[in-house]
PALUM-741417 format. One record per residue (C-alpha): residue in three letters; x negated, y, z. Coordinates in Angstrom, 3 decimals. Layout:
BEGIN
 resn     east    north       up
  ALA        X        Y        Z
...
***
This chain:
BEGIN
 resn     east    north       up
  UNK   27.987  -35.941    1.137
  UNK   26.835  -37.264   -2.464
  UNK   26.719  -33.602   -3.771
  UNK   24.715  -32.494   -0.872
  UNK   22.118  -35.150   -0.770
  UNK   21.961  -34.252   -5.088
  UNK   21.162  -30.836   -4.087
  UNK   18.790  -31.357   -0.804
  UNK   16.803  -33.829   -3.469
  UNK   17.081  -31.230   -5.955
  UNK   15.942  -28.271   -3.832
  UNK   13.176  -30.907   -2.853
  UNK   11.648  -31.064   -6.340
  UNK   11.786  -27.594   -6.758
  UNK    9.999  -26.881   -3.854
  UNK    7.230  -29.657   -4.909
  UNK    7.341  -27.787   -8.445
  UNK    6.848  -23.919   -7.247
  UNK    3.866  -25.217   -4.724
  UNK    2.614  -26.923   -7.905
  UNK    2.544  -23.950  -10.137
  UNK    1.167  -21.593   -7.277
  UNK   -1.850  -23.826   -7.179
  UNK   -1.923  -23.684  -10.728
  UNK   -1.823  -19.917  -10.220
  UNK   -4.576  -20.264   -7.539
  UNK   -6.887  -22.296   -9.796
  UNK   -6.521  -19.591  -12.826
  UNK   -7.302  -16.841  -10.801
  UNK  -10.317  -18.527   -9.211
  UNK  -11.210  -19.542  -13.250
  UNK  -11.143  -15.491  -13.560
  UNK  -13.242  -14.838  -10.924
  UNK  -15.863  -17.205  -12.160
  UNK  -15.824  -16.417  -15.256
  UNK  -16.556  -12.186  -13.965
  UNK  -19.601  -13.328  -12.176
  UNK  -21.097  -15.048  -15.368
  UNK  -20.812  -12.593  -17.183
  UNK  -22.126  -10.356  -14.637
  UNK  -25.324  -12.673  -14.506
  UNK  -25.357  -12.626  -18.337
  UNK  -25.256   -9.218  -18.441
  UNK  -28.124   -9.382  -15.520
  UNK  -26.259   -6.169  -14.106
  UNK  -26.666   -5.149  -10.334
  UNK  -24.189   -5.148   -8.441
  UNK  -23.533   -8.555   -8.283
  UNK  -20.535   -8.907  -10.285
  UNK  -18.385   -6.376   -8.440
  UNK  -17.890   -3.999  -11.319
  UNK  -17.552   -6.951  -13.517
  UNK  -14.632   -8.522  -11.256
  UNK  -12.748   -5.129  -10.899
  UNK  -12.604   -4.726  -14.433
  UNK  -11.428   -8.390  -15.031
  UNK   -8.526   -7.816  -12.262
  UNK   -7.525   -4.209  -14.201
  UNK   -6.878   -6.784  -17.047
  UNK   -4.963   -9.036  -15.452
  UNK   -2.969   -6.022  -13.594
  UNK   -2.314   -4.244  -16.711
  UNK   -0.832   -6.962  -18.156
  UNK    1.597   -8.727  -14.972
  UNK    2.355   -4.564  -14.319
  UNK    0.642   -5.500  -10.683
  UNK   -1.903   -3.361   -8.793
  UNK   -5.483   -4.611   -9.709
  UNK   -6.037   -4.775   -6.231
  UNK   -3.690   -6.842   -5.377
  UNK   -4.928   -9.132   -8.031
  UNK   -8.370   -8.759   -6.859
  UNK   -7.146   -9.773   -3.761
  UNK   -5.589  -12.924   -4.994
  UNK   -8.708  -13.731   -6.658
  UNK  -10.635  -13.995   -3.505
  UNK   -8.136  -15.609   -1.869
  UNK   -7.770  -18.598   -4.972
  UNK  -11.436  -18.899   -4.694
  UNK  -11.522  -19.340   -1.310
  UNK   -9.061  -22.072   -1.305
  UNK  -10.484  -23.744   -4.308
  UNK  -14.034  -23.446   -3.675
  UNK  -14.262  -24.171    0.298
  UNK  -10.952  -26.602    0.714
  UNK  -10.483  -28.227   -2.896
  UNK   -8.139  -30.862   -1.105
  UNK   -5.660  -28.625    0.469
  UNK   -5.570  -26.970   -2.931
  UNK   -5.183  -30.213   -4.610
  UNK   -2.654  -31.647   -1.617
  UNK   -0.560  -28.245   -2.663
  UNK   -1.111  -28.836   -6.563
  UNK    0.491  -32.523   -6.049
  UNK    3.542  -30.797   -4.019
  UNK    2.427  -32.476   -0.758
  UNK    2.249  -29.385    0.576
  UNK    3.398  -25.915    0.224
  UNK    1.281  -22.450    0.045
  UNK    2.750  -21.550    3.348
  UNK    1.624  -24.754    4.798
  UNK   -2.107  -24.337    2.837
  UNK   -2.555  -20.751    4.009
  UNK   -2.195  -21.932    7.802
  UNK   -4.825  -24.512    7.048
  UNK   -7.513  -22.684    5.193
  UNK   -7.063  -19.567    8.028
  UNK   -7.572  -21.836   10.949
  UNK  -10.573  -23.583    9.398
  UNK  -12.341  -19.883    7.570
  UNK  -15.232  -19.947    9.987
  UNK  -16.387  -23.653    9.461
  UNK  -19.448  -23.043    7.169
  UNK  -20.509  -26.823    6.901
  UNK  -18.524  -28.404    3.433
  UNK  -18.883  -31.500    5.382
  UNK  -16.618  -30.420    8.586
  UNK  -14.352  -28.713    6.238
  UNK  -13.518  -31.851    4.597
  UNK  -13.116  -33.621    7.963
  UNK  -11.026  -30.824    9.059
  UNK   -8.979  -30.462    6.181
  UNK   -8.243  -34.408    5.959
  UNK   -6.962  -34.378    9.768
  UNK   -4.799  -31.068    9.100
  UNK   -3.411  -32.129    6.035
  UNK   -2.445  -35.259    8.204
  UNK   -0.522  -33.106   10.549
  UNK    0.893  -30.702    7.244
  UNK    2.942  -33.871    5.687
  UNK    5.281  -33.965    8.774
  UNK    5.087  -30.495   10.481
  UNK    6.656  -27.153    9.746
  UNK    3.934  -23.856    9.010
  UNK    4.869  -22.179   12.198
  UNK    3.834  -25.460   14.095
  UNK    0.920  -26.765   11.993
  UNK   -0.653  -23.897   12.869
  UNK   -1.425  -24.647   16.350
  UNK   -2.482  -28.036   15.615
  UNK   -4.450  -26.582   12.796
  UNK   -6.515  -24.450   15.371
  UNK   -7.612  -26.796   17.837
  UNK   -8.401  -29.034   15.030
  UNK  -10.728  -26.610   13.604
  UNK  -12.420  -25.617   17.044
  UNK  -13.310  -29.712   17.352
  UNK  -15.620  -28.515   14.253
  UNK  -16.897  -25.426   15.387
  UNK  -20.384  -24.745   15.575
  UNK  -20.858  -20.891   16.903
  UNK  -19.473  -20.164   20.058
  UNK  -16.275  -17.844   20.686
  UNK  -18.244  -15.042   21.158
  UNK  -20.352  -15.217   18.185
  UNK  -17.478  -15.408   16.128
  UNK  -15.760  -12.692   17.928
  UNK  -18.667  -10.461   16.806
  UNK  -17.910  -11.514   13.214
  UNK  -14.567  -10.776   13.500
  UNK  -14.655   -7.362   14.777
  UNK  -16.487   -6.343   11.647
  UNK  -13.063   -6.666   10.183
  UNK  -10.756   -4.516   12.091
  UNK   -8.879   -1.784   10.529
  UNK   -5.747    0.023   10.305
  UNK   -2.981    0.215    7.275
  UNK   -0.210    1.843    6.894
  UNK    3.162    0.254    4.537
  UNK    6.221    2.050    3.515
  UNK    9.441    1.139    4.026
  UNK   12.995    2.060    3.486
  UNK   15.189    4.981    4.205
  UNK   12.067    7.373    4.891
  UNK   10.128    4.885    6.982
  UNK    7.323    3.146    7.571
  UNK    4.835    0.938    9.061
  UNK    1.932    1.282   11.327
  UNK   -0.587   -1.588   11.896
  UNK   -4.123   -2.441   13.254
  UNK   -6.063   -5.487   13.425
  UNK   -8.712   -5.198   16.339
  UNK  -10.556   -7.060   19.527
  UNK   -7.201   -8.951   21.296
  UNK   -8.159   -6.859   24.652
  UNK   -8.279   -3.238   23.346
  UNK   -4.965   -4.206   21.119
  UNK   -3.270   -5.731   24.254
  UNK   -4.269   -2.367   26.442
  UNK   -2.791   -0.044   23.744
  UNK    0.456   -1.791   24.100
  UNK    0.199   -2.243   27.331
  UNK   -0.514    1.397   27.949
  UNK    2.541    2.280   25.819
  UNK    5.130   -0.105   27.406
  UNK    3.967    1.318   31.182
  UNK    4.394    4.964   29.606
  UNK    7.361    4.173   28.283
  UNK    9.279    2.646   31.049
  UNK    7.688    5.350   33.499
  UNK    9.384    7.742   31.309
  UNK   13.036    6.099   30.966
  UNK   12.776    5.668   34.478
  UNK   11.943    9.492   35.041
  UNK   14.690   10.863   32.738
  UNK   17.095    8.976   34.678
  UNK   16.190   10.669   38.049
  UNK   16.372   14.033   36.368
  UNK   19.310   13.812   34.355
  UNK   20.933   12.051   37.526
  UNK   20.102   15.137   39.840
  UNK   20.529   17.919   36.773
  UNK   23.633   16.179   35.701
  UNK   22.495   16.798   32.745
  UNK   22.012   14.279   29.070
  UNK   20.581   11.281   29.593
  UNK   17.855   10.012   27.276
  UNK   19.345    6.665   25.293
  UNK   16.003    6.049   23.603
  UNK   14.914    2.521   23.674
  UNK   11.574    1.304   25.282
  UNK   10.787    0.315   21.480
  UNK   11.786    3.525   20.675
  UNK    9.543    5.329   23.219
  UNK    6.573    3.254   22.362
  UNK    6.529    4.280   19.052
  UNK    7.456    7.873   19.525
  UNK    4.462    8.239   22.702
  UNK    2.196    6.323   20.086
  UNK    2.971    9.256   17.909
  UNK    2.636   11.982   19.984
  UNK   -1.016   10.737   21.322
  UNK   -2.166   10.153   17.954
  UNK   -1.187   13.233   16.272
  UNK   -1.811   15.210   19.058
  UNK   -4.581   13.571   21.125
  UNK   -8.444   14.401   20.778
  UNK  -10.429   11.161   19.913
  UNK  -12.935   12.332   23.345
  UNK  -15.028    9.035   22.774
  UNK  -16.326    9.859   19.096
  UNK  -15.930   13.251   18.692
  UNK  -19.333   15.844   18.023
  UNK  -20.544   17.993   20.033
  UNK  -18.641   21.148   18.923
  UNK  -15.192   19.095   18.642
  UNK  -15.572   18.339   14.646
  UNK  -13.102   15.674   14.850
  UNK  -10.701   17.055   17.371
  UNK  -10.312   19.929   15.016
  UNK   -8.724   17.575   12.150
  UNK   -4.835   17.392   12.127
  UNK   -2.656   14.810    9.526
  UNK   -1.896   15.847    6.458
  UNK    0.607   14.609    4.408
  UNK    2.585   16.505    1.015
  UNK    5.776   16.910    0.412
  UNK    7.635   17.809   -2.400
  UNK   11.454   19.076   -1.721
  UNK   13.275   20.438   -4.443
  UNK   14.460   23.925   -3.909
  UNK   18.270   23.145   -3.638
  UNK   17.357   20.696   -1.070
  UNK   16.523   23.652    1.466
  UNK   20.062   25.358    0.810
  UNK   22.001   22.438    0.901
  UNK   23.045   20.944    4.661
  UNK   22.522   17.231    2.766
  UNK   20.721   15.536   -0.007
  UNK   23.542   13.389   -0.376
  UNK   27.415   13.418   -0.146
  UNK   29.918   10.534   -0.091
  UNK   32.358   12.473   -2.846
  UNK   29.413   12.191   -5.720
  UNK   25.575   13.081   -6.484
  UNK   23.927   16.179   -5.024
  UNK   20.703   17.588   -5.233
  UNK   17.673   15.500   -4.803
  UNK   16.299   14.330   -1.754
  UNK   12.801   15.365   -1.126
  UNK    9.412   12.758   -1.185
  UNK    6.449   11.725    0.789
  UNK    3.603   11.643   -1.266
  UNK    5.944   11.148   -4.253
  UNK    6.627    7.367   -3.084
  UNK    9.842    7.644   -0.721
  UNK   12.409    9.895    0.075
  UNK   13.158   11.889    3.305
  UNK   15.681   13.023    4.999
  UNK   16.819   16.861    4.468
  UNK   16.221   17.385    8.140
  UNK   12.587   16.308    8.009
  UNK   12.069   18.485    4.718
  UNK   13.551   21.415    6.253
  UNK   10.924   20.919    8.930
  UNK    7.988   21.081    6.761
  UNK    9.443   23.843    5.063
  UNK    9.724   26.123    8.082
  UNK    6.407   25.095    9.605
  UNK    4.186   24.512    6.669
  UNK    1.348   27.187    6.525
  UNK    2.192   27.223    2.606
  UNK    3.957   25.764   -0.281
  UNK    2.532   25.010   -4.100
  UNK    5.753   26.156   -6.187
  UNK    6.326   23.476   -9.176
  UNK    8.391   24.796  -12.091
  UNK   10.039   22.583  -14.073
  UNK   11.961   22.593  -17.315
  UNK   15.638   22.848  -16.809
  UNK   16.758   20.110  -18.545
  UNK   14.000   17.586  -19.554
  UNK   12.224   17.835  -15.668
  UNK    9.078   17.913  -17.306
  UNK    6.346   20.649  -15.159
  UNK    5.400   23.602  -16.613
  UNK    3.245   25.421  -14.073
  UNK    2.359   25.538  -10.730
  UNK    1.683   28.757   -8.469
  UNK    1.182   29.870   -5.232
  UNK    1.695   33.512   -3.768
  UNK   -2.037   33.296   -2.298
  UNK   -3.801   31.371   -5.218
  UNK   -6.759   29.057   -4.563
  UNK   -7.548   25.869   -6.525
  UNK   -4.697   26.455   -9.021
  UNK   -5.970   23.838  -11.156
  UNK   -6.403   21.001   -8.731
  UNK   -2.643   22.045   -7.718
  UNK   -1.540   21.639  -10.938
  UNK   -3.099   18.671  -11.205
  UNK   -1.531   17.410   -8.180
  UNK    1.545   17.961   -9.122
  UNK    1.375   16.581  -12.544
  UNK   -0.232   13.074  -11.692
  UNK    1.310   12.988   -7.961
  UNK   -0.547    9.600   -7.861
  UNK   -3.748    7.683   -9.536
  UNK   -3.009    7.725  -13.423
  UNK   -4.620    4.078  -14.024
  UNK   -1.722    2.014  -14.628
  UNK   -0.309    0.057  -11.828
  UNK   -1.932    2.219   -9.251
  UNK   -0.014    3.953   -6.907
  UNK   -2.677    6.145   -4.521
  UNK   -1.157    9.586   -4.052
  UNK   -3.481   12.597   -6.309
  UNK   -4.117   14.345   -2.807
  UNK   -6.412   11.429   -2.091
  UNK   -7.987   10.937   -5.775
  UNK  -10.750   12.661   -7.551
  UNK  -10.222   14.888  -10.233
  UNK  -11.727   13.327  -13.415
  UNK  -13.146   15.248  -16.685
  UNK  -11.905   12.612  -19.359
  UNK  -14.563   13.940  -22.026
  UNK  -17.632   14.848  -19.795
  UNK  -18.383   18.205  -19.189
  UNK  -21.694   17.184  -20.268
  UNK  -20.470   16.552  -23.244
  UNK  -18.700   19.396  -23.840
  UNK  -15.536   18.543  -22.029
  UNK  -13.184   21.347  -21.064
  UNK  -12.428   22.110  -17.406
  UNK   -8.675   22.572  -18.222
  UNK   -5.375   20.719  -17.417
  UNK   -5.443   19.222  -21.124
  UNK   -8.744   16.876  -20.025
  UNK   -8.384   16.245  -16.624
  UNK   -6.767   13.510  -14.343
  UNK   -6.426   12.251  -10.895
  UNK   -8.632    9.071  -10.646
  UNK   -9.269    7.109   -6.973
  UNK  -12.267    6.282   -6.410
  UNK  -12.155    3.007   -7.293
  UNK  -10.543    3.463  -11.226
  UNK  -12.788    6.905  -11.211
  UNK  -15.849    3.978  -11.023
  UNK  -13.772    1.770  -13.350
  UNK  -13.688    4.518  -15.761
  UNK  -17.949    4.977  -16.035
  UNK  -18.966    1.539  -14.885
  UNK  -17.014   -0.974  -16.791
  UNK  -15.891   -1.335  -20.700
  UNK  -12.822    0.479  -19.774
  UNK  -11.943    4.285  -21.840
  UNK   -9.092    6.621  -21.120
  UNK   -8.232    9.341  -23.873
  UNK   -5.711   12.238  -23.118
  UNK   -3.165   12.911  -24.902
  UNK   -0.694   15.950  -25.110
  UNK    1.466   16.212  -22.372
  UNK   -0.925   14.373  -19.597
  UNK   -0.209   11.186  -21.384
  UNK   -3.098    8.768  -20.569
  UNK   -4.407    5.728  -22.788
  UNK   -6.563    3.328  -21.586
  UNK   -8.417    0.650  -23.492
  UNK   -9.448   -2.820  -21.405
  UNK  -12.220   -4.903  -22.212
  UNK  -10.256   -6.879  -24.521
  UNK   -8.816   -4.059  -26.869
  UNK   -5.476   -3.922  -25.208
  UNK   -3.898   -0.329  -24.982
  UNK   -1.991    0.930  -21.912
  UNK   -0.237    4.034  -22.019
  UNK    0.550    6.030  -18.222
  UNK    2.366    8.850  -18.464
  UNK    3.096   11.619  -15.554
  UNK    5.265   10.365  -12.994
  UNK    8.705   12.385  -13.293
  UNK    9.013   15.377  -11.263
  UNK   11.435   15.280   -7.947
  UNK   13.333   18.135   -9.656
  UNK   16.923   19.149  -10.482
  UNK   17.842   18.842  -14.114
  UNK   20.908   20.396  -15.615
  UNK   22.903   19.111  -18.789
  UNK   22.854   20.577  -22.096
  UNK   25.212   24.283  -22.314
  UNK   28.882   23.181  -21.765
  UNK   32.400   24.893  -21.800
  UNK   33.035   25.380  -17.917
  UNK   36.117   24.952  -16.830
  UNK   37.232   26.498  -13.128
  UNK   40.825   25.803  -13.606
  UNK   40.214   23.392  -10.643
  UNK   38.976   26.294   -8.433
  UNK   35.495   24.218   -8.818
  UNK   33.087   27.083   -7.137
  UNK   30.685   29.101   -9.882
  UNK   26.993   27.232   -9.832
  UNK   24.807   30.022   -8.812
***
């Protein structure tokens, strides 16, 4: 019992001491973000700071190796927290509290524009944090903060809506995640929708494999949500935006895929008695199954052909049996994503960038251009940031503060073979090729 209450006490301080040192992280970042804006004003630029910001978060990206988005992001989220609730952020900086418990705070109370309510809000809630658990502050955190609330529900519904969107995050063993933030009754009618689908469908391939005696479909209700949710979104025409002469019902999804050639003759990617080929990507990021890339490969109006060194992996062309935009698809291949460092947007969705301006005399050739997204593309000409080429793709960019970072091509998802060796088929091992 002594050695337990050491280490509850001990896991106690070191739960004061991380919240402590995330709020010392929070007040940094903020730091950073002030700091951008003066020198924006001192600068008397524009935009407002923007460019200023982004090219202060590419510094501190470059150097944590984290996207500068995400650091952007946890810029405006420090600031928030230590411009509009200082005392949560300070309550968190003494260990009173801990980020999960600030977070629930500072969400329930974002809409109170009046400092003064804020502080009386953030006094009572902070009350309630010293003895309650996130998950239940933050119900008591949200009728706290309507008690200050000065707009009506509906005016701040109108506000909110201006936020809704739709992401997309990859997970494991060739899968991912599809969300959407949007108005609570439209969200609630799409799942709704799906879950009546579903079940009307479990319950109708029971009748008919019942009177066919035929196989019965095991799918799940979850299982049928999602794969109805796929089928009406892929195949579905959006009927309340489209044009007049079906513009948007005439675009399909588009992903790339890159499966290495071995993976199409082999039955798997993968074996339990050693390495086998390769399995193919998604966008370069994750891998898929061998029955998915055969898929594509069957159905796929046409393929870019990579070729690769045999040994080092490294591309050394790209073709096509009906050319058209051979560079770009060379350029596609070679980058796969965004080349600033730390970025991670597949080239499909990126601009292609002349390094040296053409205007300048800058060559329209592999050797001097680059994927850029839109955002490091504006990075690139808007901010003290340079890139220089080097052979071989390799990338250099310079920050603001002289620092160098070097990206080179992402590897290819290729099969490489070893260096010339005696072979040996005394085992009855078959011939390669």
């Amino acid at each position: 019992m002594a050695t337990l209450a050491d280490l509850v006490a001990s896991l106690a301080a070191a739960e004061a001491t991380l919240s402590s040192m995330q709020a010392a992280r929070d007040g940094l970042l903020a730091l950073a973000g002030r700091l951008a804006v003066d020198i924006a004003q001192q600068a008397d630029h524009p935009d407002g700071g923007d460019m200023t910001i982004r090219s202060v978060a590419a510094e501190i990206g470059a150097v944590q190796r984290v996207s500068d988005r995400t650091v952007e992001r946890r810029m405006s989220d420090a600031s928030w927290v230590v411009d509009r609730f200082p005392s949560v952020w300070q309550a968190q900086g003494e260990g009173r509290i801990n980020a999960a418990h600030s977070r629930v705070v500072v969400d329930a109370g974002a809409h109170l524009d009046d400092e003064a309510d804020r502080a009386a809000y953030a006094a009572e809630a902070l009350a309630a944090a010293a003895v309650e658990s996130p998950n239940r502050l933050r119900r008591i955190a949200r009728r706290l903060a309507e008690k200050y609330q000065k707009r009506t529900v509906t005016e701040r519904h109108r506000t909110a809506r201006e936020k809704r969107r739709v992401w997309m995050k990859d997970g494991e063993d060739g899968m991912a995640e599809l969300g959407m933030h949007g108005p609570a009754t439209l969200v609630h009618g799409v799942f709704d929708r799906l879950s009546q689908m579903a079940h009307a469908l479990k319950e109708e391939n029971a009748r008919a494999a019942k009177k066919a005696d035929g196989v019965r479909d095991e799918r799940t209700i979850d299982q049928l949500r999602a794969d109805l949710l796929a089928d009406l979104v892929l195949t579905g025409a959006p009927t309340a935006h489209d044009t007049e002469d079906g513009l948007l019902g005439a675009i399909h999804a588009r992903v790339e895929v890159t499966v290495p050639a071995s993976s199409l003759m082999n039955g798997e990617t993968t074996s339990s008695a050693g390495p086998c080929s390769p399995p193919a990507e998604l966008d370069g990021t994750m891998p898929l199954d061998s029955w998915t890339a055969r898929f594509f490969a069957a159905t796929a109006a046409g393929w870019d052909r990579v070729f690769t060194h045999p040994t080092s992996g490294a591309m050394l062309s790209v073709d096509r049996y009906r050319p058209s935009e051979q560079l770009r698809r060379h350029l596609r291949a070679r980058d796969q994503r965004c080349r600033f460092p730390t970025c991670g947007l597949a080239a499909r969705k990126c601009d292609v960038d002349h390094n040296v301006a053409a205007a300048a005399g800058g060559a329209t050739s592999h050797e001097n251009l680059a994927a850029f997204c839109r955002r490091h593309h504006m990075l690139k000409h808007h901010s003290p940031w340079h890139v220089s080429q080097k052979a071989g793709g390799v990338l250099e960019w310079t920050s603001p503060t002289g620092r160098v970072y070097t990206d080179e091509p992402p590897v290819q998802n290729t099969v490489t073979f070893a260096e010339s060796t005696a072979f040996d088929d005394s085992a009855g091992a078959p011939a390669p090729f």
